[in-house]
Legacy VTK file of the C-alpha trace (Angstrom):
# vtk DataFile Version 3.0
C-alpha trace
ASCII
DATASET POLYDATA
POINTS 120 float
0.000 0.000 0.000
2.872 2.301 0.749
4.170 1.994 -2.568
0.798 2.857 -4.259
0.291 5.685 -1.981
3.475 6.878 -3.293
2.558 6.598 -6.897
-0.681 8.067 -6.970
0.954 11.333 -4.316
4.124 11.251 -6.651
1.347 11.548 -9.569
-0.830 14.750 -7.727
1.845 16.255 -7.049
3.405 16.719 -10.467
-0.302 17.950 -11.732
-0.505 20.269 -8.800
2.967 21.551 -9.123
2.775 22.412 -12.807
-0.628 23.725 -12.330
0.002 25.283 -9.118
2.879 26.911 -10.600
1.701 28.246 -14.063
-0.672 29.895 -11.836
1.408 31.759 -9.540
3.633 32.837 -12.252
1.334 33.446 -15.919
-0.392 36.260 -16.359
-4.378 35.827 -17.499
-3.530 36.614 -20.896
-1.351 33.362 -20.732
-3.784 31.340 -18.938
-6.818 31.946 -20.477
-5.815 29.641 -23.660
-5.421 26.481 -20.735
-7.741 27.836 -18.260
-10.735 29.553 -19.522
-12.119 30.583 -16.155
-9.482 32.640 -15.198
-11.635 35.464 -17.092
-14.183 34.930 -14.549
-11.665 34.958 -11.644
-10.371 38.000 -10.097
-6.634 37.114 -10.411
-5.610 37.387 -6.736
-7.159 34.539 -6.468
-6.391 32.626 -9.095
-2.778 33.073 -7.576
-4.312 31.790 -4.104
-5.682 28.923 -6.018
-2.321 28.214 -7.365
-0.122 29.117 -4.111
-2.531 26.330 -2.094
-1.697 24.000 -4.615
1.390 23.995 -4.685
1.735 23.788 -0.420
-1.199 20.997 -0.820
1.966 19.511 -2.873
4.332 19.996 0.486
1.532 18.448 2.310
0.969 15.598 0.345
4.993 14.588 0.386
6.917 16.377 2.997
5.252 14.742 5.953
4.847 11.274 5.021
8.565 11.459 4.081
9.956 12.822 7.148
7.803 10.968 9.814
6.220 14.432 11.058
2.842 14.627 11.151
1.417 12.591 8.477
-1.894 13.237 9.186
-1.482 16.672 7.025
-1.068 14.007 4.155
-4.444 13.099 4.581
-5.601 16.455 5.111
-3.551 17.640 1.589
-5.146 15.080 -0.179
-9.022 15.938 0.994
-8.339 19.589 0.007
-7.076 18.407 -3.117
-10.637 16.571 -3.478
-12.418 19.322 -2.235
-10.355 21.812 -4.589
-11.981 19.683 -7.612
-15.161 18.909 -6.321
-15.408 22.898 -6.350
-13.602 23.282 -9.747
-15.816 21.311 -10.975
-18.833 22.713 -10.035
-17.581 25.641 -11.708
-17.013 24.218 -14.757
-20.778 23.140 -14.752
-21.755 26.458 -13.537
-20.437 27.932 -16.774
-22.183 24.854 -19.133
-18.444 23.332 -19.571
-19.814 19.463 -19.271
-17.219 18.440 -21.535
-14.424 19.720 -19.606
-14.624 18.071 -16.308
-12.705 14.754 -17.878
-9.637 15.825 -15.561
-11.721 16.920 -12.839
-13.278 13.622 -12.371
-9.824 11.780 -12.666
-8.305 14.301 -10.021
-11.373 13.434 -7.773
-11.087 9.885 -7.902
-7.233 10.498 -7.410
-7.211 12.821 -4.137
-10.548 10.138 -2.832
-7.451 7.351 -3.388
-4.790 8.922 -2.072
-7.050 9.555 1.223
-7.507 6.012 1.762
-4.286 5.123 0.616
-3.132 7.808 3.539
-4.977 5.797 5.939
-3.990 2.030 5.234
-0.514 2.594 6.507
LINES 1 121
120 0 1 2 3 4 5 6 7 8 9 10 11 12 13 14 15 16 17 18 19 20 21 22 23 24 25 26 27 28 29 30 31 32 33 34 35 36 37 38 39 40 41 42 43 44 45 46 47 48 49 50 51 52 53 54 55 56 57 58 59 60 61 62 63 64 65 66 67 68 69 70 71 72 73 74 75 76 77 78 79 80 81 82 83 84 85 86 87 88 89 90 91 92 93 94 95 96 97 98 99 100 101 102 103 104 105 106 107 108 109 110 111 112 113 114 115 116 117 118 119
């Protein structure tokens, strides 16, 4: 189970990283192409959005790798469910059916990684 928790974590956290990241750094102009929402977003928060992903990332590795609280693991992982369970209502909110694909896969992810959290 350990290992599996590792591959689905190692797995979120190179989405969350690089989407985390992009961001924190692009301006709207660049993400609108990749993220159409970000029109609809003021973009302080779309940088909140992307600074809490990235830490969700630090949750999701740092503490299960040093020993130190891994609880926050399993608390990284639920926000990381929570964060799509919410980005996907907004997708639906804005009659984008076709584009909650990822979503779904990211939800079914973070929900695995949770129990995968808790086995060991």
């Amino acid at each position: 189970m350990e290992i599996a928790y590792w591959i689905v974590a190692g797995l979120l956290g190179i989405f969350y990283l690089y989407a985390g990241g992009k961001k924190v750094v692009q301006s709207k102009e660049q993400l609108a192409p990749m993220m159409g929402w970000v029109d609809t977003i003021p973009m302080p928060l779309v940088r909140t959005i992307g600074l809490v992903e990235i830490l969700g990332v630090v949750g999701l590795l740092l503490p299960p790798l040093t020993g130190i609280a891994p609880w926050l693991a399993i608390v990284a992982a639920a926000g990381f469910f929570v964060l799509q369970v919410l980005a996907t209502a907004l997708h639906l909110s804005r009659g984008e059916v076709k584009e909650i694909g990822l979503n779904v896969v990211l939800i079914v992810l973070a929900g695995l990684t949770i129990w995968l959290a808790t086995t060991w």
